[in-house]
LOKE-750634 format. One record per atom (N, C-alpha, C): residue in one letter; z, x, y. Coordinates in steps of 0.2 Angstrom, whole numbers, plus 5000, padded with zeros to 4 digits. Each point is the difference from the previous one (the first is absolute). Layout:
<rs>
AZXY ...
</rs>
This chain:
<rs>
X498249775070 X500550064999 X500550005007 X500750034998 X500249995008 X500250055002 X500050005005 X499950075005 X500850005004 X500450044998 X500749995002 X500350045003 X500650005004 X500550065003 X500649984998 X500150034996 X500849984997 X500550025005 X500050045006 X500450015003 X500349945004 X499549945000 X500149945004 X500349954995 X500350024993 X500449944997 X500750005002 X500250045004 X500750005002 X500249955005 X499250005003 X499949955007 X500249924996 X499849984995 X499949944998 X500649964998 X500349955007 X500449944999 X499949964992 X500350004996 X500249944996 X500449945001 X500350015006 X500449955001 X499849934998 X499349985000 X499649944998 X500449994992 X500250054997 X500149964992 X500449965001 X500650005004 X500849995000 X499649914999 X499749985003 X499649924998 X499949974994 X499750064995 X499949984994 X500350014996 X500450045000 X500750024995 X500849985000 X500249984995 X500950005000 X500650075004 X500149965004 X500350065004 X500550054996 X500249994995 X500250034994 X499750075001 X499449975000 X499450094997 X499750035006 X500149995007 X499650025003 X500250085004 X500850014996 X500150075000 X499550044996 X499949984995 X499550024996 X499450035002 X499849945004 X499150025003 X500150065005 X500649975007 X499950055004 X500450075000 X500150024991 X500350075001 X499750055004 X499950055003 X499650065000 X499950034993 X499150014999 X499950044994 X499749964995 X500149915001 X499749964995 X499350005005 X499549954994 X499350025003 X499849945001 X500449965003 X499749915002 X499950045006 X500250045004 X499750005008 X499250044999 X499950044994 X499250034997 X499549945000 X500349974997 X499749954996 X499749965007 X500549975003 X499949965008 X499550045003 X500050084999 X499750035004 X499049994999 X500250024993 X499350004995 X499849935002 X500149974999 X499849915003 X499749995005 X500350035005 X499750005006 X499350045001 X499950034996 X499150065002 X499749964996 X499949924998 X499449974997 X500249955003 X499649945001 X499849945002 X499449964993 X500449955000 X499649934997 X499850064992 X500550024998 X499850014994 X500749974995 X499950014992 X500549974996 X500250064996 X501050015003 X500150064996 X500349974994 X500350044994 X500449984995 X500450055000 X500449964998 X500750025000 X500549984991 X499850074995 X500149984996 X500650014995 X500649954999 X500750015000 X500449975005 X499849935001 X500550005004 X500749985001 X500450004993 X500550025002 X500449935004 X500450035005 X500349955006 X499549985003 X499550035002 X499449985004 X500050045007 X500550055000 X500150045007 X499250045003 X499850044994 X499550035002 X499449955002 X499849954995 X499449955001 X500549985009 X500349995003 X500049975005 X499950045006 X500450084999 X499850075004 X499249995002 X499650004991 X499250005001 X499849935004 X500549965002 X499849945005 X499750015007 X500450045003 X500250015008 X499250005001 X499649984998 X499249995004 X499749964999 X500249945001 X499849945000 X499349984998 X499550045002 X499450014999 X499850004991 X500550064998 X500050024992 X500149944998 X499849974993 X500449994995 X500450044995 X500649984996 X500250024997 X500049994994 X499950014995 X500249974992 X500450074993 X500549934999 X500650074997 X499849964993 X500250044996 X500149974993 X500750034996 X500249984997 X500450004994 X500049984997 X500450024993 X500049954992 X500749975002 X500249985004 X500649955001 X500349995007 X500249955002 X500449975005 X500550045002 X500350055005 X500350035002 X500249985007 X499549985003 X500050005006 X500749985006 X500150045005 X500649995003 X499949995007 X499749945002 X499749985008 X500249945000 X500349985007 X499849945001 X499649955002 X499550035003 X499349975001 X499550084998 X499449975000 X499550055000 X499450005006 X499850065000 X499650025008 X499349954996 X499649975008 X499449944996 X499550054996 X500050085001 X499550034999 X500250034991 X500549994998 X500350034993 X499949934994 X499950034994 X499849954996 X500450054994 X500349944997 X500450054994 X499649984994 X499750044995 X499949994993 X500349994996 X500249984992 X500450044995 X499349994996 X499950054996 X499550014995 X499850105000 X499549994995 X499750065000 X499550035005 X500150055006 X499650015004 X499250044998 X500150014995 X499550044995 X499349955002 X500349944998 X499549945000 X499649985007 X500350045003 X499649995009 X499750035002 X499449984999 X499550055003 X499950015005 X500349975007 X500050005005 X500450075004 X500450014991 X500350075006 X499850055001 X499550014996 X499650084998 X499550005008 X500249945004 X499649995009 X500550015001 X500749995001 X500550005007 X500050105003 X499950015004 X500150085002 X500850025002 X500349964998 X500850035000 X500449934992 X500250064999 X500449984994 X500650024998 X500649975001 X500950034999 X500049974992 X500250064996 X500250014993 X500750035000 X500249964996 X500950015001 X500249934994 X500050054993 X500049934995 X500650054994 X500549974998 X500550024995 X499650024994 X500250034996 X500750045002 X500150085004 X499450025002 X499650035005 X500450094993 X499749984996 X499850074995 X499550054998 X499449975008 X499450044998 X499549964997 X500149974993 X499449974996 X499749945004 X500149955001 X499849955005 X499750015006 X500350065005 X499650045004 X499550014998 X499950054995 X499550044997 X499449954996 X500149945001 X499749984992 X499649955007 X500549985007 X499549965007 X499650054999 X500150075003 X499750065004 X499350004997 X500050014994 X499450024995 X499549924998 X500449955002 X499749944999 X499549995008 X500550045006 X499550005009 X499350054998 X500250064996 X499550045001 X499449984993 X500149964997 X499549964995 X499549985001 X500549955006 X499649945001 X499650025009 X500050075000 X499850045008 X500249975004 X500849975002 X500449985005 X499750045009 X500149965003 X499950065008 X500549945003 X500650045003 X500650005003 X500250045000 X500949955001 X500550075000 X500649954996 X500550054996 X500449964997 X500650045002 X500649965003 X500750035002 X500150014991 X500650044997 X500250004995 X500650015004 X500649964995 X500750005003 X500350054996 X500850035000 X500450054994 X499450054997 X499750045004 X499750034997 X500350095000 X500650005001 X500450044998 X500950004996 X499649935000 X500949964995 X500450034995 X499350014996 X500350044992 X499450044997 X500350024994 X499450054997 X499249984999 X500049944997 X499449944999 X499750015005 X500249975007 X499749995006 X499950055003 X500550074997 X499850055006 X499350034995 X500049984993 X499350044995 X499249955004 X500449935001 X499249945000 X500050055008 X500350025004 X499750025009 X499650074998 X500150034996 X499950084997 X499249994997 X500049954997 X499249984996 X499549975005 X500449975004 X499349965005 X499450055003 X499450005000 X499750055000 X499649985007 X500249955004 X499449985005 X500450025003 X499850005009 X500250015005 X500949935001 X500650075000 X500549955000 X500550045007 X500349975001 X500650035007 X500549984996 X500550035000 X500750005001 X500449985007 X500149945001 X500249995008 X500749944996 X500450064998 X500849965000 X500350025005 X499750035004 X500650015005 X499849965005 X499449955001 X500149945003 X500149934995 X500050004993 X500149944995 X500750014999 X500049974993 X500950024997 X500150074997 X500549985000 X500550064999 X499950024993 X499749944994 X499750054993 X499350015000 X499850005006 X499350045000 X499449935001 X499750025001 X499249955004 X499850055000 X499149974998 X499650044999 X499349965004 X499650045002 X499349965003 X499650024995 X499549974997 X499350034996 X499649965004 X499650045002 X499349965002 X499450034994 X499949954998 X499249964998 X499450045003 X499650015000 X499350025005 X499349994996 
</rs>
């Protein structure tokens, strides 16, 4: 379980991505208000453990979850999107179904952030963590985006935080597992 201050996410350099990334997008990462600098924060209060990182997308967030060399990282998605031009040695990209992992119902930090972010696929991991008696914590990405996601944040019934006002701008959410 991680034991946090979120008042110290603001502390956290990102400047490490600009290495991984097309300098195209690295406006992107260091807006104020997105949550690569949570994410790097989150990363850093474990050691030698393996997060997942589910959606990835560009691959921006799987590299934030990099900054602790210690960590492993494993992202999955159902297709090749990715926008880096090298990868940190501690990240391993997937494409498959992460259902089939059992490995992840062990990792104690988990970023979900997978399309088209309408609540049901939220909803349908959430109750798949609490089945299978998950113990972590899962970031949920847009969990104030739209209707769907603002219903799937309203139904979660375990211990969750609202901390978008250190994530993005359409909402992050923490559930902790226990």
């Amino acid at each position: 379980m991680l034991n946090y201050d979120l008042e110290k996410v603001q502390e956290v350099n990102i400047n490490f991505v600009r290495q991984y990334i097309h300098f195209s997008n690295y406006l992107a990462v260091r807006k104020d208000g997105e949550h690569y600098k949570l994410l790097a924060y989150l990363s850093t209060l474990l050691n030698n453990e393996t997060i997942y990182d589910i959606g990835s997308y560009k691959g921006f967030s799987a590299i934030a979850l990099s900054v602790n060399p210690t960590n492993q990282v494993i992202s999955y998605d159902i297709g090749y999107y990715l926008e880096v031009v090298r990868q940190p040695d501690n990240v391993e990209w997937r494409i498959g179904n992460f259902y089939r992992d059992k490995e992840l119902l062990k990792s104690p930090l988990i970023m979900f952030d997978i399309e088209p972010h309408d609540g049901k696929l939220e909803k349908q991991f959430y109750d798949y963590l609490v089945d299978n008696k998950y113990k972590g914590t899962v970031v949920f990405d847009d969990i104030n985006l739209n209707d769907g996601m603002k219903e799937f944040w309203k139904s979660v019934t375990t211990e969750k935080v609202d901390i978008t006002k250190y994530g993005h701008w359409s909402g992050t959410g923490l559930v902790i597992f226990k």
